[in-house]
Structure formats: structure tokens, C-alpha cells
N, C-alpha and C positions, 0 to 999 in steps of 0.2 A: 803657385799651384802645386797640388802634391805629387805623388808617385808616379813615376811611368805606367802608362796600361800594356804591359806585356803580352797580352794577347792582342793587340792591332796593329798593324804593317802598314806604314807611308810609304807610299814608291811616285816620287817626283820627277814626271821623264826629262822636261826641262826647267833648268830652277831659273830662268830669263823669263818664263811666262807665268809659273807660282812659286813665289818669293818664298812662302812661307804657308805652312800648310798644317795646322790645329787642331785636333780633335779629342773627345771626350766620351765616357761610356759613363750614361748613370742610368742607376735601373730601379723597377717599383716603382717608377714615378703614376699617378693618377690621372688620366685625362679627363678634364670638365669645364666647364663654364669659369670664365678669368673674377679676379674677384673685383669690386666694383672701381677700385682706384684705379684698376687697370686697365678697364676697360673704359672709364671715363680719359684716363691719359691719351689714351688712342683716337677715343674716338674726337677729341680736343683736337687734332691735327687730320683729323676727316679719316680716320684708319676704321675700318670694321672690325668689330674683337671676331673674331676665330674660333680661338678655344686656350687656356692657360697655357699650353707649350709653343703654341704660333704667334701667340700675345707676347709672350715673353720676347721671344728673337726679336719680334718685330719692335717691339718698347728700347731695346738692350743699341742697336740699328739707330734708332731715330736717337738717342740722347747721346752717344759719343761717335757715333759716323762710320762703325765697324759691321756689316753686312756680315750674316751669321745663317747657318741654315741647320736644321735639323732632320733625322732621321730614324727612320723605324727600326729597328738594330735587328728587328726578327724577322726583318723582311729582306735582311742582307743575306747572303750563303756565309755561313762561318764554319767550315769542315773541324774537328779535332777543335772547336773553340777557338780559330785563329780567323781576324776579321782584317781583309786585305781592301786595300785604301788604294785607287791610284789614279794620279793628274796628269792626264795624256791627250796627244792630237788621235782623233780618231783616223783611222788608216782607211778608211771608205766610207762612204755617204749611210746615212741609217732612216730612219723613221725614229720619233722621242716624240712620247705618252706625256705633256707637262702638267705640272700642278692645276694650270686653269680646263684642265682635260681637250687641250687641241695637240694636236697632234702636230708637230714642225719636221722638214725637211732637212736632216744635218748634214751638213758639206763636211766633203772628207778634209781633215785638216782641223777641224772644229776643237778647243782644248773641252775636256768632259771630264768629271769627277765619275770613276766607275767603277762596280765592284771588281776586284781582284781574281775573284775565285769563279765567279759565274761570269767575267767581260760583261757585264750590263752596264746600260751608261745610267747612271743615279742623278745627273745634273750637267748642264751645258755652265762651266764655270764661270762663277760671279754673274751670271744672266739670273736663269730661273734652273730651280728644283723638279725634279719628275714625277712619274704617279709611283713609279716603281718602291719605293719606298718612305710613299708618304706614310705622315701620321696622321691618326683617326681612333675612331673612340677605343677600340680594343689594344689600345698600346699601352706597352710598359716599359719598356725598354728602349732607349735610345741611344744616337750615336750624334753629337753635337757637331757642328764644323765652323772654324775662327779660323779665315785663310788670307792671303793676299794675292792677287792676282795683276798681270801686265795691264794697263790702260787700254792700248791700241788692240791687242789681243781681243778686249772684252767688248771694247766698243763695236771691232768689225764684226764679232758674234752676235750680239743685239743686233747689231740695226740690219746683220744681211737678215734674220728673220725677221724685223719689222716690230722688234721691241724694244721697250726704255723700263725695265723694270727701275726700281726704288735701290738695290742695291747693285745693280748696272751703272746707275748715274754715281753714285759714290767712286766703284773703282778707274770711271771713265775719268775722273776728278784725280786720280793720284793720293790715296792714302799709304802711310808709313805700315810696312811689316810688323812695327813695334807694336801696333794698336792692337794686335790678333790676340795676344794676350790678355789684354783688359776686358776686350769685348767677351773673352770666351768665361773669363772667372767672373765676369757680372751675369753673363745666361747660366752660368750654374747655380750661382746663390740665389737668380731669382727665380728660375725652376725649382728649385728647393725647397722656396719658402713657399711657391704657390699650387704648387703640385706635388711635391712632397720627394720621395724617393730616396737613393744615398751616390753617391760619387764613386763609381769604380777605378777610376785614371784615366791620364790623360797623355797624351803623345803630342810632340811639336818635330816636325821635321822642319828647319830651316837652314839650309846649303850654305847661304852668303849672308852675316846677318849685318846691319847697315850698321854703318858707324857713326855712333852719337854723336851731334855739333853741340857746341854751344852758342846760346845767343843773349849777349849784353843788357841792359836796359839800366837807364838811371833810377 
């Protein structure tokens, strides 16, 4: 992947609950109707196309096992240009607006992806994404996310609110830190090509990165 994006700040509170934490700024992108291989791909595995930027994550998810979320990057506060990222336990109970428009009760302790600059929670990690900076037809601008998060962590998140999303079940399963990589440079080139835009950079905070085994076969 290419250049650091110098204007977005990671701040990972504990790296025992996000291993690893990936993001991306590309901008101009077009929001529309996915084009049809892609929305045939999706809908082959019973998915509903969305629209080419939610098609995409969700296509990028199903083919190699990395749970990816996107965001509206103008709907983030970014003071002086500087866009602040941060993976934390919230310190007391909130109310969170989600993508499906319900509304959930979050326990203090809850790990949350939230902006930096304005404390707003943008996502209850590795569960489900929020309204607060969903995408929708007037966006251009994004902010991509290729993370890993703890099992037990995610799983007690889902299910104390009573959900099993699609990339919940992945991190409840235990995937490798390694994978945030793939998953995030496959959601770029296929927002790319389907929605168009250019790649402003990319930031990877990861504290403790795993150590590769090897494994035999005749």
C-alpha cells in the first residue's frame, strides 16, 4: 500500500482488544447503483446490493473473511485538516443511532470506534457501524476501516445487545491481524474501479504485530 496519510491520527487505548487498526482516505469517489457483476455476486449469497461503496465492503468481507467498514469523511469533524481515529472503552453508558436506524443501549465499558475531535461514537467495534457517519447518496469522500479486534470482546458486545451481525461472526471466529491488509488494498482497488475516485493514504497502527509460523506440507 502506498504513502502514509499524514493528516489521520490512530490512538489505540488498548492493543489486547484492537490488534490492529487500518484506515484510508480516498476522495471524488461517485455514489450509484453497483454495476451488475456485482450485484449479481451478492445477491448469489442472498446479500442485497446497497449501492457501489456498501457493495463493495460487503463483496471484499465475503471473499477473504476481513470485515471492513466505511465512512463518510465529511461527516467526521476534522479541525486544521487533521482526522483523529480512536479505539476505546467508553467511560459511561450512551444511546448509539445504528446503520439499521435503532437505536441501542451501550454499557459503559463497550470497545467503540469514535471520532477524536468531537467524542462521538462512529461504531460499536467489529459489531455494527452508526448513522453518524453513514454513507449516502451525497458523498465523496471517505474514510475506509481494515481492523482486528479481540473475539471475546466482540462477541460480549453483540449479543449483550442481541446481535449477530455478518462481521461479528468473523471476529467471534478469531481472524489474523495480517488479513487487515489485504482486505483494505482489495476495498480500494474495487472502489476504484467502481466508483471511481483517487487514494489519498493510508495509516496502519499496529502495537504488537504477530509472528509469522510456518507450516510444512508434502
Amino acid at each position: 500500500l502506498p504513502k502514509s496519510a499524514e493528516n489521520v491520527e490512530v490512538k489505540i487505548e488498548d492493543p489486547k482488544l484492537c490488534r490492529r487498526y487500518m484506515g484510508a482516505v480516498v476522495r471524488g469517489v461517485k455514489i450509484g447503483p453497483s454495476p451488475e457483476w456485482l450485484k449479481a455476486s451478492l445477491e448469489a449469497i442472498g446479500q442485497r446490493s446497497i449501492n457501489n461503496i456498501v457493495d463493495a465492503a460487503n463483496y471484499v468481507m465475503f471473499d477473504i473473511g476481513q470485515p471492513l467498514h466505511v465512512f463518510d469523511l465529511d461527516k467526521l469533524k476534522v479541525p486544521s485538516g487533521q482526522l483523529r481515529v480512536e479505539i476505546k472503552k467508553l467511560e459511561k453508558g450512551e444511546k448509539f443511532l445504528a446503520l439499521d436506524e435503532k437505536e441501542y443501549e451501550l454499557k459503559e465499558g463497550t470497545l467503540v470506534i469514535a471520532d477524536g475531535n468531537s467524542n462521538k461514537t462512529l461504531a460499536i467495534a467489529g459489531v455494527k457501524g452508526g448513522a453518524e457517519a453513514a454513507v449516502d447518496e451525497s458523498t465523496t469522500d471517505l474514510f475506509l476501516e481494515s481492523a482486528n479486534f479481540d473475539p471475546v470482546t466482540v462477541r460480549q458486545a453483540g449479543r449483550g445487545l442481541g446481535l449477530l451481525t455478518d462481521a461479528q461472526k468473523r471476529f467471534e471466529n478469531e481472524i489474523t491481524p495480517e488479513l487487515a491488509v489485504q482486505g483494505l488494498s482489495d476495498l480500494i482497488a474495487l472502489i476504484l474501479e467502481v466508483a471511481g475516485g483517487h487514494l489519498e493514504g493510508v495509516v496502519d497502527e499496529y502495537p504488537k504485530p504477530v509472528k509469522p509460523y510456518k507450516v510444512g506440507v508434502s
